[in-house]
C-alpha positions as CSV (number, residue, x, y, z in Angstrom):
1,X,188.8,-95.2,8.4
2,X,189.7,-92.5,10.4
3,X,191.2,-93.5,14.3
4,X,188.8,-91.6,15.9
5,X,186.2,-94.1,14.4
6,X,188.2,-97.0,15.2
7,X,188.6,-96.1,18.9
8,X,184.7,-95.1,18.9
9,X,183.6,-99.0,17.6
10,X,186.2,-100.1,20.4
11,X,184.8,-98.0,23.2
12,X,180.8,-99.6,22.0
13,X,182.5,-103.2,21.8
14,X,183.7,-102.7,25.3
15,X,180.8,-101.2,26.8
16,X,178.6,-103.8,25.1
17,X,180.6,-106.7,26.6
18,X,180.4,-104.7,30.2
19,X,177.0,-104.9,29.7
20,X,176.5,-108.7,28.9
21,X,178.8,-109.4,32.1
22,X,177.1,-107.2,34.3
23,X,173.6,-109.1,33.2
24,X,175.0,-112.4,33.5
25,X,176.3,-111.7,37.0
26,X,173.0,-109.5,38.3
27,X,170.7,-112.8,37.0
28,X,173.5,-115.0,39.0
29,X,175.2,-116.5,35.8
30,X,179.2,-117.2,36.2
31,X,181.3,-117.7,33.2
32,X,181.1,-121.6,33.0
33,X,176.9,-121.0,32.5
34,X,178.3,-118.8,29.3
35,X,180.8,-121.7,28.3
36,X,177.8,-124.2,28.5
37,X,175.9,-122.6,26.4
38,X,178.4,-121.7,23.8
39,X,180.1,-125.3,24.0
40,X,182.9,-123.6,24.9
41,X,185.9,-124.1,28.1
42,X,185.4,-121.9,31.2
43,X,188.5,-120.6,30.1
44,X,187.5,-120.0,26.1
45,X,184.1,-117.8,27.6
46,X,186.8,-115.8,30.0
47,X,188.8,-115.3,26.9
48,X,185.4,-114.0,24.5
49,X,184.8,-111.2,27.5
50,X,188.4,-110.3,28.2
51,X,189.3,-109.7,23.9
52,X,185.3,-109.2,22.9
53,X,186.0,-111.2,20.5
54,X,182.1,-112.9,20.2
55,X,180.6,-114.1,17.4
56,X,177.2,-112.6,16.0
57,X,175.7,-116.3,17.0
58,X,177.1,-116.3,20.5
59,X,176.2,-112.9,21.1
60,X,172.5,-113.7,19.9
61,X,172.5,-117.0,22.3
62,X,173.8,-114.8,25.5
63,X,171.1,-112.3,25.0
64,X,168.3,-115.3,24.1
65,X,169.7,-116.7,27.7
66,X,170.1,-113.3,29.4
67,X,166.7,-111.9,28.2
68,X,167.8,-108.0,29.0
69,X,165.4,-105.9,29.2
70,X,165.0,-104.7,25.3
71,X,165.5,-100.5,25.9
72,X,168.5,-101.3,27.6
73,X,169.8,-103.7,25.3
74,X,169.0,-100.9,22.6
75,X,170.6,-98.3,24.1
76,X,174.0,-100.2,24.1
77,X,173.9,-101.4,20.2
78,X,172.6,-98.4,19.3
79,X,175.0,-95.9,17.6
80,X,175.7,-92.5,18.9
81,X,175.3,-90.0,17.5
82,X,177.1,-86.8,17.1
């Protein structure tokens, strides 16, 4: 895969994770509310946002908790195209 590509499905990852933190904080959610709901340490959820390193389950229980509006939530998993 060509670098370009790789730094592309970096930059998304990022911006996706931006966007769950910035939810969680505008609907007054701190990182221990994530950790609860992941059974998870403070710490371990501080880790997930820092290194994006979520799983497909814990991403689908942060947006079933976060309710984002859908469009939104679209526009950041959708692809872009070139």
């Amino acid at each position: 895969m060509p670098r370009v590509l790789l730094r592309e499905k970096e930059y998304q990852l990022q911006d996706f994770v931006r966007f769950l933190r910035d939810e969680m904080r505008h609907k007054g959610f701190y990182d221990k509310d994530v950790a609860d709901w992941l059974g998870i340490t403070q710490q371990g959820a501080n880790k997930k946002f820092k290194s994006g390193s979520f799983k497909l389950k814990e991403i689908l229980i942060l947006i079933d908790r976060l309710n984002p509006d859908d469009e939104e939530l679209l526009k950041r998993i959708r692809r872009k195209k070139k």
